[in-house]
KOLKELUM-48235 format. One record per residue (C-alpha): residue number from 1; residue in three letters; y, z, x. Coordinates in nm, 4 decimals. Example, Ala and Ser with C-alpha at 12.3 -4.5 7.8 and 13.67 -1.06 7.14 Angstrom:
{seq=1 type=Ala north=-0.4500 up=0.7800 east=1.2300}
{seq=2 type=Ser north=-0.1060 up=0.7140 east=1.3670}
This chain:
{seq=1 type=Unk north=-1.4037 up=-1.3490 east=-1.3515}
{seq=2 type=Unk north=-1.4790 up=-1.3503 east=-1.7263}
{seq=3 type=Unk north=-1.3453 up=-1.6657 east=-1.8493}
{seq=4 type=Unk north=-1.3994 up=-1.5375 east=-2.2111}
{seq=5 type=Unk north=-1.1538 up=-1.2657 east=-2.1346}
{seq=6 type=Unk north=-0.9107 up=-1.4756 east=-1.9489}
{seq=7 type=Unk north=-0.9359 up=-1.7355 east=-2.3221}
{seq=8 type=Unk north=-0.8302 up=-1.3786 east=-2.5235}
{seq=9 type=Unk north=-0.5566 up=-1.3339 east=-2.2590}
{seq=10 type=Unk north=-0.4071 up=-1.7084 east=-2.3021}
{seq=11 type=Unk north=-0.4243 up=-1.6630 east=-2.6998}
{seq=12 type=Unk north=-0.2681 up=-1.3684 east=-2.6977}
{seq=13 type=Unk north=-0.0107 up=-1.4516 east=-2.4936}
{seq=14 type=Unk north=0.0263 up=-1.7939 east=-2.7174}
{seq=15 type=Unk north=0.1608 up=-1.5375 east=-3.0370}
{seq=16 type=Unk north=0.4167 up=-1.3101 east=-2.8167}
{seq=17 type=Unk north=0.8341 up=-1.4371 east=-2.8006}
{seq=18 type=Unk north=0.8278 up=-1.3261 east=-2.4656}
{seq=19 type=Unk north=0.6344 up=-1.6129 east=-2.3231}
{seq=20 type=Unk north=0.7624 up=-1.8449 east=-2.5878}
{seq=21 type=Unk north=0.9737 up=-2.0561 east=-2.3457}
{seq=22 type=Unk north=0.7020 up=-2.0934 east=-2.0825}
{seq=23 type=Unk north=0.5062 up=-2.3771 east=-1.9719}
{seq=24 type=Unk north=0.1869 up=-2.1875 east=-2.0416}
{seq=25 type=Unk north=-0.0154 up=-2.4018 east=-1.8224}
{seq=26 type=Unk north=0.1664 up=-2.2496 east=-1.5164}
{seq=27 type=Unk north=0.0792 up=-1.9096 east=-1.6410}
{seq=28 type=Unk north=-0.1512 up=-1.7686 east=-1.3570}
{seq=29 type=Unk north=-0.4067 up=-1.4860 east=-1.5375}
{seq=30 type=Unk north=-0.5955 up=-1.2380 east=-1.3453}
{seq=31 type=Unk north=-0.8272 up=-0.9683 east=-1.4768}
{seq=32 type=Unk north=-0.7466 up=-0.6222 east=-1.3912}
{seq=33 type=Unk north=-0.9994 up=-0.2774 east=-1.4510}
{seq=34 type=Unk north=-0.9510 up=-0.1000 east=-1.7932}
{seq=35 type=Unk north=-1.2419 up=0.1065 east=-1.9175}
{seq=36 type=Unk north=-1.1619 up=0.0704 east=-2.2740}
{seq=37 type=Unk north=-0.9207 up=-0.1909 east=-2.2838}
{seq=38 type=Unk north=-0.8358 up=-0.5181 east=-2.1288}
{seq=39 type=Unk north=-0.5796 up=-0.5321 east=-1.9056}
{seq=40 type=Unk north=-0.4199 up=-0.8542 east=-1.7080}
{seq=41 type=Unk north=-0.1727 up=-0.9442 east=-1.4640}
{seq=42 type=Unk north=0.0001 up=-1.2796 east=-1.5806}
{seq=43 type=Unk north=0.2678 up=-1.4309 east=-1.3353}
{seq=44 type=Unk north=0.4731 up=-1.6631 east=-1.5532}
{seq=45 type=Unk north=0.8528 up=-1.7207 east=-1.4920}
{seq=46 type=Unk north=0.8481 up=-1.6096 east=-1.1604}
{seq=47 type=Unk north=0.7897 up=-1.2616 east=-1.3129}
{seq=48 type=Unk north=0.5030 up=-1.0576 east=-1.3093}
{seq=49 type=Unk north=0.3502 up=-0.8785 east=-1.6203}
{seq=50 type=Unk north=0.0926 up=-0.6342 east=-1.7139}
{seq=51 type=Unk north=-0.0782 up=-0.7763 east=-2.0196}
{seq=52 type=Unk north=-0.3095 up=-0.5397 east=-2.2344}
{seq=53 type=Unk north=-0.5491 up=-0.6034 east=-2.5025}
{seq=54 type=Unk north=-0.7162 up=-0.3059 east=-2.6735}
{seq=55 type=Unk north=-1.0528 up=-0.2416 east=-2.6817}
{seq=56 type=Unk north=-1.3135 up=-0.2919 east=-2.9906}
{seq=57 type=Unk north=-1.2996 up=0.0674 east=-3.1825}
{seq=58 type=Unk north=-0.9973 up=0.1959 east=-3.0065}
{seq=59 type=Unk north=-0.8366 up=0.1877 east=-3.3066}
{seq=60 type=Unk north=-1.0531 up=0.4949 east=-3.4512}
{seq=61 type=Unk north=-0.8572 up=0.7162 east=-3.2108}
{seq=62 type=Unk north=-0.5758 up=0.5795 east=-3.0477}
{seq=63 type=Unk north=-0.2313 up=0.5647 east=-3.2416}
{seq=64 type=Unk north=-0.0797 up=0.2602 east=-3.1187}
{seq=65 type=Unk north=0.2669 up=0.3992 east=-3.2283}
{seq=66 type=Unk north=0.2858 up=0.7158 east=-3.0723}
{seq=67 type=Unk north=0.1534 up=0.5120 east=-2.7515}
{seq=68 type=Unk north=0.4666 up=0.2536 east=-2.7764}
{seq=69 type=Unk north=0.6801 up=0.5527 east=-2.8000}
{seq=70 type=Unk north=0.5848 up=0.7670 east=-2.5711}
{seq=71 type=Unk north=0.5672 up=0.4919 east=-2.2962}
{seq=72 type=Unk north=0.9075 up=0.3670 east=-2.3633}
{seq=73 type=Unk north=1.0282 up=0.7867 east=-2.3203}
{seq=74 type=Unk north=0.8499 up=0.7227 east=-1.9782}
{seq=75 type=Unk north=0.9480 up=0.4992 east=-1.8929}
{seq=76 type=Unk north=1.3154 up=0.5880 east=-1.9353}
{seq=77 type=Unk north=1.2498 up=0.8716 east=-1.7386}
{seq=78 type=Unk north=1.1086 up=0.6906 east=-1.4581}
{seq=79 type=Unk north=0.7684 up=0.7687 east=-1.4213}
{seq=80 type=Unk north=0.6392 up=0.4130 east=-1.5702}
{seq=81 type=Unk north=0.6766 up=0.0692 east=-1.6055}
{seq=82 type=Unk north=0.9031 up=-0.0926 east=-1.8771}
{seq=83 type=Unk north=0.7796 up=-0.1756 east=-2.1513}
{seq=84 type=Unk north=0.8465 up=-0.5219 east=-2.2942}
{seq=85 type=Unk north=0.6819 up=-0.5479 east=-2.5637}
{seq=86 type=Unk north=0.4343 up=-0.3362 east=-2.8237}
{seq=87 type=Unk north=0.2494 up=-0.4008 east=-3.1393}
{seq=88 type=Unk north=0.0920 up=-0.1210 east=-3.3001}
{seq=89 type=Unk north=-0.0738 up=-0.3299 east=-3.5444}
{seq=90 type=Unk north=-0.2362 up=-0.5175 east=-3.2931}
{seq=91 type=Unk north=-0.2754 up=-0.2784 east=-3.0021}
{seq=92 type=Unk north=-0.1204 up=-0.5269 east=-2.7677}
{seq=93 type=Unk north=0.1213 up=-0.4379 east=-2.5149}
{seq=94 type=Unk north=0.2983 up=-0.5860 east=-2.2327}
{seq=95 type=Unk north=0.4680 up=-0.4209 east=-1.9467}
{seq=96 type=Unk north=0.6688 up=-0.4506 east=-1.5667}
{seq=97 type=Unk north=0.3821 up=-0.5480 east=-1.3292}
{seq=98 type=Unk north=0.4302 up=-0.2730 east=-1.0956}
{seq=99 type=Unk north=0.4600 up=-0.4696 east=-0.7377}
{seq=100 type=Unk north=0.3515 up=-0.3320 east=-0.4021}
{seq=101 type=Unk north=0.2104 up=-0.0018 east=-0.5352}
{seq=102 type=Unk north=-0.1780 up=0.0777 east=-0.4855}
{seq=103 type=Unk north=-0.3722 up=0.1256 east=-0.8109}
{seq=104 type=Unk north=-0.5608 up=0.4762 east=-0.6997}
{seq=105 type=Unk north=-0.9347 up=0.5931 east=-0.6540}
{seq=106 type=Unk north=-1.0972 up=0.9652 east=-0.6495}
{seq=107 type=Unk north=-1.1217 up=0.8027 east=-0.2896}
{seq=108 type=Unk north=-0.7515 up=0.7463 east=-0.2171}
{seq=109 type=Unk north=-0.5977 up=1.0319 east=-0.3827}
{seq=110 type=Unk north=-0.8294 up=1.2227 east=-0.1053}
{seq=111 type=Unk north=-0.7578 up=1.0675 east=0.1604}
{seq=112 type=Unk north=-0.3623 up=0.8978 east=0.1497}
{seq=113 type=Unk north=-0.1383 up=1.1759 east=0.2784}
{seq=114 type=Unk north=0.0910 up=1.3304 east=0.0354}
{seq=115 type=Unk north=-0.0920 up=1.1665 east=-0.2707}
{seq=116 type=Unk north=-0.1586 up=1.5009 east=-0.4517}
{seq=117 type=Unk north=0.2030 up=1.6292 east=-0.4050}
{seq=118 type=Unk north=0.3768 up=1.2907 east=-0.4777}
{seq=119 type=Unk north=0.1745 up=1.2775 east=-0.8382}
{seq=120 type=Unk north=0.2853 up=1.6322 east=-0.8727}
{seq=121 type=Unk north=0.6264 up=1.5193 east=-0.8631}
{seq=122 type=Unk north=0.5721 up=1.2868 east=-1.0874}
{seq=123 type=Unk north=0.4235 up=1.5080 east=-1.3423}
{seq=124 type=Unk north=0.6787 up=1.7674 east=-1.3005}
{seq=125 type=Unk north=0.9867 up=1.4548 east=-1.3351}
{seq=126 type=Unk north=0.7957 up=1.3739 east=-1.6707}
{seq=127 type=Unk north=0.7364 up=1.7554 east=-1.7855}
{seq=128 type=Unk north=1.0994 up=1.8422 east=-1.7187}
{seq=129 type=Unk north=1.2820 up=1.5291 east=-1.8373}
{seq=130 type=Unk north=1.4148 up=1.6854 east=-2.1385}
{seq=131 type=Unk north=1.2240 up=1.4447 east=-2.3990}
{seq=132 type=Unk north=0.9655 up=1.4540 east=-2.6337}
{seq=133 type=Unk north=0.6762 up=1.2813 east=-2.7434}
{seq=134 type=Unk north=0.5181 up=1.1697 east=-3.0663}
{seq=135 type=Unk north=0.2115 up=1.3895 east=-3.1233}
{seq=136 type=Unk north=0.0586 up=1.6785 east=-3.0112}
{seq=137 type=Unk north=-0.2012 up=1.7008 east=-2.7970}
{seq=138 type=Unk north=-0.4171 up=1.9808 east=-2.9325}
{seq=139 type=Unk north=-0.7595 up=2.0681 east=-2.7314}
{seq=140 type=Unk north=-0.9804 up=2.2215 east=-2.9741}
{seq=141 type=Unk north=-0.8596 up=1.9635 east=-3.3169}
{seq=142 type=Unk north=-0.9287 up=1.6831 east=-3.0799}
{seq=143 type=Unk north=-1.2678 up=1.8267 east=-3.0241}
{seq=144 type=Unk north=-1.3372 up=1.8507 east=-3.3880}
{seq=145 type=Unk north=-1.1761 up=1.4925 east=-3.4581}
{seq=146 type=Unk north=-1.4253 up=1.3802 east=-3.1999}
{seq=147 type=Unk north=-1.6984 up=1.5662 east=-3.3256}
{seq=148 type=Unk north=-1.6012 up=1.3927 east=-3.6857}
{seq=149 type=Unk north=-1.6237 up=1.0259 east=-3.5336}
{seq=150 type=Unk north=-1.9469 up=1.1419 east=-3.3763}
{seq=151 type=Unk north=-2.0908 up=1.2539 east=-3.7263}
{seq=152 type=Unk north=-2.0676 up=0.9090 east=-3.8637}
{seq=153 type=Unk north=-2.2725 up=0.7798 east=-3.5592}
{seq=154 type=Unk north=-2.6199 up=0.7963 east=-3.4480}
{seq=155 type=Unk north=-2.5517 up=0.9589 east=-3.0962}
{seq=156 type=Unk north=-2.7810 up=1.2109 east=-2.9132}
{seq=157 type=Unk north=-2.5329 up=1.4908 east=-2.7033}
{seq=158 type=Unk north=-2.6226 up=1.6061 east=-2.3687}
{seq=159 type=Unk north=-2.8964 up=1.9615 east=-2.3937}
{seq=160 type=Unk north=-2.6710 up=2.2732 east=-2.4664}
{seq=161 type=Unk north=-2.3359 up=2.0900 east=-2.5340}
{seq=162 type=Unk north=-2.2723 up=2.3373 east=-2.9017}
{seq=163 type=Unk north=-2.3739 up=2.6686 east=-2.6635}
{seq=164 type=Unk north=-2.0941 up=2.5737 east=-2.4121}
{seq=165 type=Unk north=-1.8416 up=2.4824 east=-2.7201}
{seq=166 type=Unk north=-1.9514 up=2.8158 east=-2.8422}
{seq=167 type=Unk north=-1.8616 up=3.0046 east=-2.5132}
{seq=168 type=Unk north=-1.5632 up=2.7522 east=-2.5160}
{seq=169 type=Unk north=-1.3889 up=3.0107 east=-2.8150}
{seq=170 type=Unk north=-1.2977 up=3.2977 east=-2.5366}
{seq=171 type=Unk north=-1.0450 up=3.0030 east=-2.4067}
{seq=172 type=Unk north=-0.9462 up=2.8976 east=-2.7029}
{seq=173 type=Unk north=-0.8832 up=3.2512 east=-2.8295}
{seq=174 type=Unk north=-0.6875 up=3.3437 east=-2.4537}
{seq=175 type=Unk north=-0.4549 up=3.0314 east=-2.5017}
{seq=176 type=Unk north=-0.3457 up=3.0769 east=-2.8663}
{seq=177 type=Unk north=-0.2441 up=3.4435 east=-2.7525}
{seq=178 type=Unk north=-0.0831 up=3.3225 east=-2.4842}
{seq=179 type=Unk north=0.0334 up=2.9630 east=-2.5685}
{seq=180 type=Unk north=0.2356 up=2.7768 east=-2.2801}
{seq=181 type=Unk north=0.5456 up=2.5701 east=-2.3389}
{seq=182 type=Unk north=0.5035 up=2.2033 east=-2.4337}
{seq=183 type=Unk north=0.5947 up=1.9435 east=-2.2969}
{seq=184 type=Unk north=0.5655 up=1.5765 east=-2.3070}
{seq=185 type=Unk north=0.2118 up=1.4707 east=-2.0870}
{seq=186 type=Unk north=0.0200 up=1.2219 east=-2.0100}
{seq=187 type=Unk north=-0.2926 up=1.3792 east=-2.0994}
{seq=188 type=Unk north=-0.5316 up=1.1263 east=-1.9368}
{seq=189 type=Unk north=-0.4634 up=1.1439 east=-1.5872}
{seq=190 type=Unk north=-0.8013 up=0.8896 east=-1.4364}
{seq=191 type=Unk north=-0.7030 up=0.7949 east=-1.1006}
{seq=192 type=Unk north=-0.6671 up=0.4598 east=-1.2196}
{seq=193 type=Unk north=-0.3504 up=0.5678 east=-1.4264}
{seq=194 type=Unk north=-0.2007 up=0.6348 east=-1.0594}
{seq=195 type=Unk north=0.0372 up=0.3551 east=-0.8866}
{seq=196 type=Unk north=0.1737 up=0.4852 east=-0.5532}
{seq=197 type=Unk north=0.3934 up=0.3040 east=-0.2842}
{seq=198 type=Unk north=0.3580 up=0.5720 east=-0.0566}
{seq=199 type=Unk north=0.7085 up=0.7154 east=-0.1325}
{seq=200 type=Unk north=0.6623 up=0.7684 east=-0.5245}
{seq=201 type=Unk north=0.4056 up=0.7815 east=-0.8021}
{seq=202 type=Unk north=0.3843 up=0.6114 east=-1.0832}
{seq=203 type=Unk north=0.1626 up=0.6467 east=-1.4336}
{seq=204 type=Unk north=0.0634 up=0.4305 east=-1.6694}
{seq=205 type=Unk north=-0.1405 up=0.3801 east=-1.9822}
{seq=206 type=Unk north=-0.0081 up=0.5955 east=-2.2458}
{seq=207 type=Unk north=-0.3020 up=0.6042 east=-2.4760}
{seq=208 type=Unk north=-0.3650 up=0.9762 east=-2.5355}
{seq=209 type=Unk north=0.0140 up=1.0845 east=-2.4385}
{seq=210 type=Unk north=0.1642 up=1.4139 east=-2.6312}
{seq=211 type=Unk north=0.3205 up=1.6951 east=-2.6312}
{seq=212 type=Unk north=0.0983 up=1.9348 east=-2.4439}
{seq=213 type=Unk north=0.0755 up=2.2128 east=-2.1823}
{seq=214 type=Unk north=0.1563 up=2.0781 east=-1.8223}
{seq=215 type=Unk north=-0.0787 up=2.2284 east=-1.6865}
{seq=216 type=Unk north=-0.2988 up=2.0119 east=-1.8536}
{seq=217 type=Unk north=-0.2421 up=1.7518 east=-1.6640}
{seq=218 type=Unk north=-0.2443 up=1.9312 east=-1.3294}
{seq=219 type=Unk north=-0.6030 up=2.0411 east=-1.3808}
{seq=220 type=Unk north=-0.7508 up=1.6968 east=-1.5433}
{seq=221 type=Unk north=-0.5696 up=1.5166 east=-1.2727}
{seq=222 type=Unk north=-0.7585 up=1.7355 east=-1.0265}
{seq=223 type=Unk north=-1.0941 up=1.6971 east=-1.1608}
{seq=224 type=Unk north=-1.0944 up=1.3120 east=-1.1960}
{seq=225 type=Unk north=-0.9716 up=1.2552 east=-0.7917}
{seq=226 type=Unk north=-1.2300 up=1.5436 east=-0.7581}
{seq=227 type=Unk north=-0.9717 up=1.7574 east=-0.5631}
{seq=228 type=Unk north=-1.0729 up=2.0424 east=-0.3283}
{seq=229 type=Unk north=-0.8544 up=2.3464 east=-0.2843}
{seq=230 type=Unk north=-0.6600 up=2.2147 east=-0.0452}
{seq=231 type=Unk north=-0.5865 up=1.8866 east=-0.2779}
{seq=232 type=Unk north=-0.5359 up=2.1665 east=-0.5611}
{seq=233 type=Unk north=-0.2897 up=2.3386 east=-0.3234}
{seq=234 type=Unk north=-0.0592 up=2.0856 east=-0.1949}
{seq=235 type=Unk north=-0.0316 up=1.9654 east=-0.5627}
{seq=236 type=Unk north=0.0582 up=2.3424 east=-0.7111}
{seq=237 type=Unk north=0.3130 up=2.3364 east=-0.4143}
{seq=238 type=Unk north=0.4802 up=2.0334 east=-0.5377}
{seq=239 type=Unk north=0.5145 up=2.1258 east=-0.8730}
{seq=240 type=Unk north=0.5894 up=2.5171 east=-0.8466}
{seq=241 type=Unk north=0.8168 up=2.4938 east=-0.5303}
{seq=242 type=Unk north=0.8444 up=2.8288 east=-0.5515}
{seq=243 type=Unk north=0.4678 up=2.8921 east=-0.6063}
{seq=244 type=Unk north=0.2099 up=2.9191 east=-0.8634}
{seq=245 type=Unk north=0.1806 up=3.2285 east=-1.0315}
{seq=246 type=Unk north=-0.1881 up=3.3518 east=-1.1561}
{seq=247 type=Unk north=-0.1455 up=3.2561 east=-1.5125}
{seq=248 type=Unk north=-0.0086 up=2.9082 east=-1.4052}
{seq=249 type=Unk north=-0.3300 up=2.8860 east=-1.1517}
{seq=250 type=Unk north=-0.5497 up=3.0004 east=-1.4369}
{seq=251 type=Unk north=-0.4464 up=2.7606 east=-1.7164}
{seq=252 type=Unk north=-0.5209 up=2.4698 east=-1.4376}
{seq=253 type=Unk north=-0.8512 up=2.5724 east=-1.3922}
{seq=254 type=Unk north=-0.9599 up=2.6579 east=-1.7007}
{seq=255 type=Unk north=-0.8300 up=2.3026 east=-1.8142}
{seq=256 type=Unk north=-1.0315 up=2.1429 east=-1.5741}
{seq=257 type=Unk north=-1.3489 up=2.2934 east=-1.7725}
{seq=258 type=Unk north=-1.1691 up=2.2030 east=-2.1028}
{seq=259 type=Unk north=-1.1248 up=1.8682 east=-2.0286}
{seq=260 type=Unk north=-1.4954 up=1.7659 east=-1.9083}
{seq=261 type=Unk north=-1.5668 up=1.9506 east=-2.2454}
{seq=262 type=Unk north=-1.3426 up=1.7057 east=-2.4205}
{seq=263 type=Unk north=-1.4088 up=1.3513 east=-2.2302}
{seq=264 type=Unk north=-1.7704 up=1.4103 east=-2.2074}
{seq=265 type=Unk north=-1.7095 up=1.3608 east=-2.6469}
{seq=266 type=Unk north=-1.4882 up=1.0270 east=-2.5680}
{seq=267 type=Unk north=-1.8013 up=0.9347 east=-2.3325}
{seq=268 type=Unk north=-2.0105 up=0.9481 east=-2.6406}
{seq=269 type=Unk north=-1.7977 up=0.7567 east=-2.8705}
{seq=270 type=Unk north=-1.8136 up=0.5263 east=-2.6217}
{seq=271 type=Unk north=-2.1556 up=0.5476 east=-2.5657}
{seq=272 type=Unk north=-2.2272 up=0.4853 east=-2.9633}
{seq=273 type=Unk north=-1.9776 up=0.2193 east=-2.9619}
{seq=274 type=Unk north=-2.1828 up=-0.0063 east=-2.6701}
{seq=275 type=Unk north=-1.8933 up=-0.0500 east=-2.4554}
{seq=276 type=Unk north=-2.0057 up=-0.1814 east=-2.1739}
{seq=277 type=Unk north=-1.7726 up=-0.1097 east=-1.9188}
{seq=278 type=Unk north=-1.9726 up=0.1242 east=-1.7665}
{seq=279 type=Unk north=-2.3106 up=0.3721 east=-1.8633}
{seq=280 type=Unk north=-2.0972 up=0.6335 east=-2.0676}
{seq=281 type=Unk north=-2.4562 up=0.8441 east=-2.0728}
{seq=282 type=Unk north=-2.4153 up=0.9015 east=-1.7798}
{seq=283 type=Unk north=-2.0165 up=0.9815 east=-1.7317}
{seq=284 type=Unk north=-2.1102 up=1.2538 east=-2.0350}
{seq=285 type=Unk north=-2.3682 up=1.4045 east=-1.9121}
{seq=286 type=Unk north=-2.2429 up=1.4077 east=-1.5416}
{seq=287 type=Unk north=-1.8736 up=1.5688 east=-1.7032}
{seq=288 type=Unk north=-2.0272 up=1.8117 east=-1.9337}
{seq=289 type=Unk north=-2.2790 up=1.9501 east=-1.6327}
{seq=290 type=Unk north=-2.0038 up=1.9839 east=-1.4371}
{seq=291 type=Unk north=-1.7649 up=2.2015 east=-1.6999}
{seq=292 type=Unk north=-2.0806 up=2.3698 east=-1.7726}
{seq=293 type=Unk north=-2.1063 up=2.4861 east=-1.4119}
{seq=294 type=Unk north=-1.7285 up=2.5687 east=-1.3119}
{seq=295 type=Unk north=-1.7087 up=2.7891 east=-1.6952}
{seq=296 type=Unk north=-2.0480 up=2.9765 east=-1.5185}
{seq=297 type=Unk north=-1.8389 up=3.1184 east=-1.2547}
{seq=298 type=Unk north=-1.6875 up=3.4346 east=-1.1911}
{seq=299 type=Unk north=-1.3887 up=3.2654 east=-1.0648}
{seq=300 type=Unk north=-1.3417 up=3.1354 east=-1.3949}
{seq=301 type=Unk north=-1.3667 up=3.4812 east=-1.5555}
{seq=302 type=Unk north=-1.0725 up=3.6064 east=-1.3283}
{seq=303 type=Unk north=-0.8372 up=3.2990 east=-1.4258}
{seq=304 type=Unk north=-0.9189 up=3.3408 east=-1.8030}
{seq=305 type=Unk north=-0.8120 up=3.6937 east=-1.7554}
{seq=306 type=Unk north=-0.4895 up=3.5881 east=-1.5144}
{seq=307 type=Unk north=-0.4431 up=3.4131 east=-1.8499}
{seq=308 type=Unk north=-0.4929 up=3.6304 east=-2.1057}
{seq=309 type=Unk north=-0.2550 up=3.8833 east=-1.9144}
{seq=310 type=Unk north=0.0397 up=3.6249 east=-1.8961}
């Protein structure tokens, strides 16, 4: 345990009304994951609380705002944890502690029976709630926004990333003819977003939320739990009881290229930025060889074309 991160957690928790009437020396602290972030379980009250503290230079690309909103909409529609309180000048937020539900892996999602479906269902409660979120969650401006933050940093990108971008324009130019309905998303489906009691799934973190097309989140979810077609199908068959027609299988795959496209960028912000949660070389180099390989298939051909034709 870091006890420099468990000292943030304590002073942070010092300036927030919520805790105000607590003896804070009975306020138990525990370090969770976060890749960006800092996130903490604190049991105080005899309630349990999720406790996050943003990371240095999120604030070039998150809008802690939209994020509040958007998680609170989520939360209403039952797909997340309450949130208790948020402070977009600060970036912190607190939240339910989500008891007795299993924080998922790439592993678990493979392996726990029903995992792919019961995130479906999740998805599909959040995609067809009837809200809206703040923002919209546009593929090819983030890319340029990214590109922008990159500009202003001394960052080497991975051998042949501006050919792929290049080749990228075909999708770009198939989804603007045939756009998809939005809807609010998550947008940022790791694993790690992915709470599941074996009889529902929840999502968390809220960072990159908008309005977006679902299928978005089908295919990013299915590249981070590295899903194989059977994973793929039992989650399509959740969502699209009826079943998945071409275009709807197309726009999955083709956003599981277009994601690795994006997030191997946010691996190089990170990358510049020294965070040191992890090598973030490495997680852009390993994303953008594998959207480089799926976009070189003729598979991928046929769903841009299942696409294009609607």
């Amino acid at each position: 345990m870091n006890n420099g991160d468990i000292a943030q957690a304590r002073a942070a928790i010092a300036t927030l009304p919520l805790f105000k009437e607590l003896d804070r020396e009975k306020v138990n602290i525990t370090r969770l994951g976060g890749l960006t972030n800092l996130v903490f379980r604190v049991e105080a009250g005899g309630e349990d609380f999720c406790l996050r503290l943003p990371g240095q230079g999120t604030e070039e690309y998150i809008d802690r705002e939209v994020e509040a909103h958007n998680a609170r909409v989520a939360a209403e529609l039952g797909v997340s944890a309450e949130v208790l309180h948020a402070d977009a000048a600060s970036g912190v937020m607190v939240t339910r502690f989500l008891d007795g539900a299993e924080t998922m892996s790439p592993e678990t999602f493979r392996c726990i029976p029903g995992a792919p479906a019961r995130a479906a269902a999740a998805f599909h409660k959040l995609h067809t709630g009837g809200r809206s979120f703040e923002f919209r969650f546009e593929l090819f401006a983030m890319i340029d926004d990214y590109l922008k933050i990159l500009a202003t940093k001394t960052v080497e990108f991975p051998d042949g990333y501006r050919d792929v971008l290049k080749e990228a324009e075909a999708v770009r130019e198939a989804l603007n003819a045939r756009p998809g309905a939005l809807a609010p998303c998550h947008c940022d489906p790791l694993c790690e977003n992915f709470l599941d009691t074996g009889a529902r799934m929840w999502i968390v973190d809220w960072e990159y939320s908008g309005m977006n097309d679902p299928m978005w989140d089908l295919g990013d979810l299915s590249v981070e739990a590295g899903f194989e077609a059977a994973h793929d199908e039992a989650m399509m068959a959740a969502y699209f009881p009826g079943g998945a027609g071409a275009a709807d299988w197309g726009r999955m795959v083709i956003y599981k290229a277009m994601c690795d496209l994006l997030w191997t960028l946010w691996g190089l912000i990170q990358h510049a930025n020294d965070n040191p949660a992890e090598d973030f070389w490495a997680y852009a180099t390993g994303r953008f060889a594998r959207c480089k390989t799926l976009m070189a298939t003729p598979d991928f051909a046929g769903h841009l074309r299942a696409v294009r034709k609607g």
